[in-house]
N, C-alpha and C positions, 0 to 999 in steps of 0.2 A: 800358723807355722810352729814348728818344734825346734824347741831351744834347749840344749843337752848340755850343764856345766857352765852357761853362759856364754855357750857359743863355741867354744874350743875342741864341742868333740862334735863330729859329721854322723847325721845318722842313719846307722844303719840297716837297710831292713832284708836282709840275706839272712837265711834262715827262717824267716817267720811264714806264719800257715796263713794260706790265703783272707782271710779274715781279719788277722793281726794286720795283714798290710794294708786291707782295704780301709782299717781305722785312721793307722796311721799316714798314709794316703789324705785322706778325710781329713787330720789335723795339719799338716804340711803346707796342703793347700788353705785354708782358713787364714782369714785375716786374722785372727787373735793368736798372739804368742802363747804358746806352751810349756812352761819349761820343766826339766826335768833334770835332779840332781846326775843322774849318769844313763847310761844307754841299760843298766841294768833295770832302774825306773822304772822308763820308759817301757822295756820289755813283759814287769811284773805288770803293767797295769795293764797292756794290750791282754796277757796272756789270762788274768782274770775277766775283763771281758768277756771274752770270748766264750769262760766258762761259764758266763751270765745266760749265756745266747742260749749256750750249749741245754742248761737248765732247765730254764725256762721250756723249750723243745721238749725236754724227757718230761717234763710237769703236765705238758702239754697231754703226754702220753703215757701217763702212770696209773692212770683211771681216775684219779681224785678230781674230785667233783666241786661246783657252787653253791653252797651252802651260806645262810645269814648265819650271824653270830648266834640266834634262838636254835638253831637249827645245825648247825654245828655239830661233827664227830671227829673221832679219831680211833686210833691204835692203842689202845688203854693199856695196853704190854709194856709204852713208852712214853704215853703221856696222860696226865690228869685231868680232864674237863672241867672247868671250874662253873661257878654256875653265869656269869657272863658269856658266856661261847667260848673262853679262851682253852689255850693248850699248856699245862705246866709239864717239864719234862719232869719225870721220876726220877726219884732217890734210887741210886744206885746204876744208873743209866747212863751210859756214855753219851754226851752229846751228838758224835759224831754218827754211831746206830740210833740216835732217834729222829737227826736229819735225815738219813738215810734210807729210814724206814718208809718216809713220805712216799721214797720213790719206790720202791719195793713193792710194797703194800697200798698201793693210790684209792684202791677202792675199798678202801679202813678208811677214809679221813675226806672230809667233806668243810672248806673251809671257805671268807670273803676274799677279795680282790686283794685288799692291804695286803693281809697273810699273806695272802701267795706272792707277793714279792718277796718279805721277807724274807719265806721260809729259801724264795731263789738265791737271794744273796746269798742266805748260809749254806745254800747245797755247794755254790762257787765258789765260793773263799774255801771252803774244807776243801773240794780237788783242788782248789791251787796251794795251800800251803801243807794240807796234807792231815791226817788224823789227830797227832800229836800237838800239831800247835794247835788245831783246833780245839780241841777238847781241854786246853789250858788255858787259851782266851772268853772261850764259848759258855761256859759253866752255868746248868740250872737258867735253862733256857725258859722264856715265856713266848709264846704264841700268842699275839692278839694285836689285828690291826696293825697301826705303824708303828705298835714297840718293838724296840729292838734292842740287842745289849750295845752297849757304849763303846764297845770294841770296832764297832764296824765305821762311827764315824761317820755318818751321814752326811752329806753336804747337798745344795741344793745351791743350781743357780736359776737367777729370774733374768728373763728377758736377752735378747740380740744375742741369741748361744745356739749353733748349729746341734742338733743331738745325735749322738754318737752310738754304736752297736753296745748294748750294756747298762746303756742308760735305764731310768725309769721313768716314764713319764705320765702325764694324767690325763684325760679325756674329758671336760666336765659337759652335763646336760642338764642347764639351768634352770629350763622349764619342763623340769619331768615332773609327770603326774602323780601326785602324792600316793595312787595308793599302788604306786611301784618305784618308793623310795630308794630301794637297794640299786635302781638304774641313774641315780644321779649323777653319776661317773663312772669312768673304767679307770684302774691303775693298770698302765701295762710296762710290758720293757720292750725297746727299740731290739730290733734282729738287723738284720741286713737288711740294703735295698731298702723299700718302703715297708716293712712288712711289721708286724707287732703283736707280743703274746700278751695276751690278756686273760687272767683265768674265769670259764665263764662263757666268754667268748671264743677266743681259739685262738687260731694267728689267722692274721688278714693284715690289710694294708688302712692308711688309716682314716681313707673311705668308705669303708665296709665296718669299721667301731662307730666310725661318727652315725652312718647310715640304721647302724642297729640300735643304736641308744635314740634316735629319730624315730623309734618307734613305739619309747617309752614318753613322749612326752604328752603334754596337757592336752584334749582335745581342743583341736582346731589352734595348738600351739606351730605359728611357723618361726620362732628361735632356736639355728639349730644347736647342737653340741657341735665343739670344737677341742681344737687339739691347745691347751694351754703351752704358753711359751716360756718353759721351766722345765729341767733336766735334773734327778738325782741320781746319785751314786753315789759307793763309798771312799774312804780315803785311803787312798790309792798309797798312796807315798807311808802312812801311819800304818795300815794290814802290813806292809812289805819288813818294817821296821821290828812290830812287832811279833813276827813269824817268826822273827830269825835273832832275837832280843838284842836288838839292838839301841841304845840310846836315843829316846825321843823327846830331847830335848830341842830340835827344831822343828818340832811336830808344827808350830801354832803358824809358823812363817813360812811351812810347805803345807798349808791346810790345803791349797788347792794349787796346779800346775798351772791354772790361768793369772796372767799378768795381773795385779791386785790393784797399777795405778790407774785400771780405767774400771775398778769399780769398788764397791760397799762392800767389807765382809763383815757379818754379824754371827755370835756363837751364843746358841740358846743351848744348856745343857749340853748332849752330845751330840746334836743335830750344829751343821753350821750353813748359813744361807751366803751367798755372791748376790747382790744386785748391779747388774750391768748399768753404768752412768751414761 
């Protein structure tokens, strides 16, 4: 359910594009309360979603390719290669054109799975808050795996959590055959419906991930991959604050819209975990 102010304000979903409603749809119904300082909230975090989806889609379709960290490129106009696989953005480069560049130029840049979330997130959060804050919060970007800058706030929940369009979730395949290491999982992100982008793979449903990493495993391995029961995304409530600089001083008691007394929250550096009790 969604709980806006504690209750006092009704919400509303007039206005919103098919997608924002089906989320929020999705949350209403849910047995776990949601809550949300105002129907403003509520509406930034639908409408980033969405542009998670949206992302993810154009990533899908920007030519850039799966690449291991050894094997790794890019667009050396706007990023450094460093000798790990990773991506430093250049001196003198706008965060916001070297995000951008991804999509532009897809077939300059050949990256793994991790990456290609992150680089989703920050394609998302730039259209939703816009150039300017991005490139204020965003600053001297690194590329690599699950770093990411501290800005975005990562949160992570474990266990009995419906996952939502926007999300990211993981794939794991436990018994994959060592000498196709790089299939031991998919990081993808939730789309609508059943469906999920995976860089790599593509979008399918998440029969068709589970079934394709089922083809990486050990001979004569019958344990299959499966879908992990754990949802990230960013901090919704903290992006929305800091767009628009606003005081985040209750950053730590809105770390996440789900009710905190039926579970565990832990804060490792800028990443924060929920475990559902």
């Amino acid at each position: 359910m969604i709980i806006i102010a504690g209750g006092s304000v009704p919400v509303d979903l007039y206005g919103m594009t098919p997608l924002e409603r089906e989320i929020a749809e999705q949350k209403i119904r849910s047995g776990t309360p949601f809550h949300y300082e105002s129907m403003k909230s509520l509406r930034f975090e639908l409408k980033l979603r969405e542009a998670i989806v949206d992302s993810s889609v154009a990533m899908q379709r920007s030519g850039a390719v799966f690449r291991s960290f050894k094997k790794s490129f890019c667009n050396e106009a706007y990023w450094i290669r460093t000798e790990n696989g990773a991506f430093q953005q250049r001196p003198f480069v706008r965060p916001a054109d070297a995000i951008r560049d991804i999509y532009v130029n897809g077939h300059l840049y050949g990256f793994e799975c991790a990456t290609a979330v992150i680089i989703v997130l920050y394609k998302a959060v730039l259209e939703t808050i816009g150039t300017a804050a991005f490139d204020r919060l965003f600053a001297n970007l690194y590329l690599y795996s699950w770093h990411h800058d501290s800005d975005l706030r990562l949160i992570t929940v474990y266990g009995k959590r419906l996952a939502f369009p926007g999300d990211i979730v993981y794939f794991k395949n436990p018994d994959v055959d060592p000498e196709m290491i790089h299939w031991q999982g998919e990081n993808a992100v939730k789309l609508n419906g059943d469906l999920y982008f995976g860089h790599g793979i593509g979008i399918m449903n998440a029969e068709g991930i589970i079934s394709r990493l089922n083809r990486y495993r050990k001979p004569g391995s019958t344990v299959s991959a499966y879908l992990l029961d754990e949802a990230t995304y960013p901090n919704f409530f903290y992006l929305q604050q800091a767009a628009s600089f606003r005081d985040f001083t209750e950053e730590i008691s809105m770390v996440s819209s789900i009710d905190d007394t039926e579970c565990i929250i832990a804060r490792i550096g800028c990443r924060t975990g929920i475990y559902a009790v």
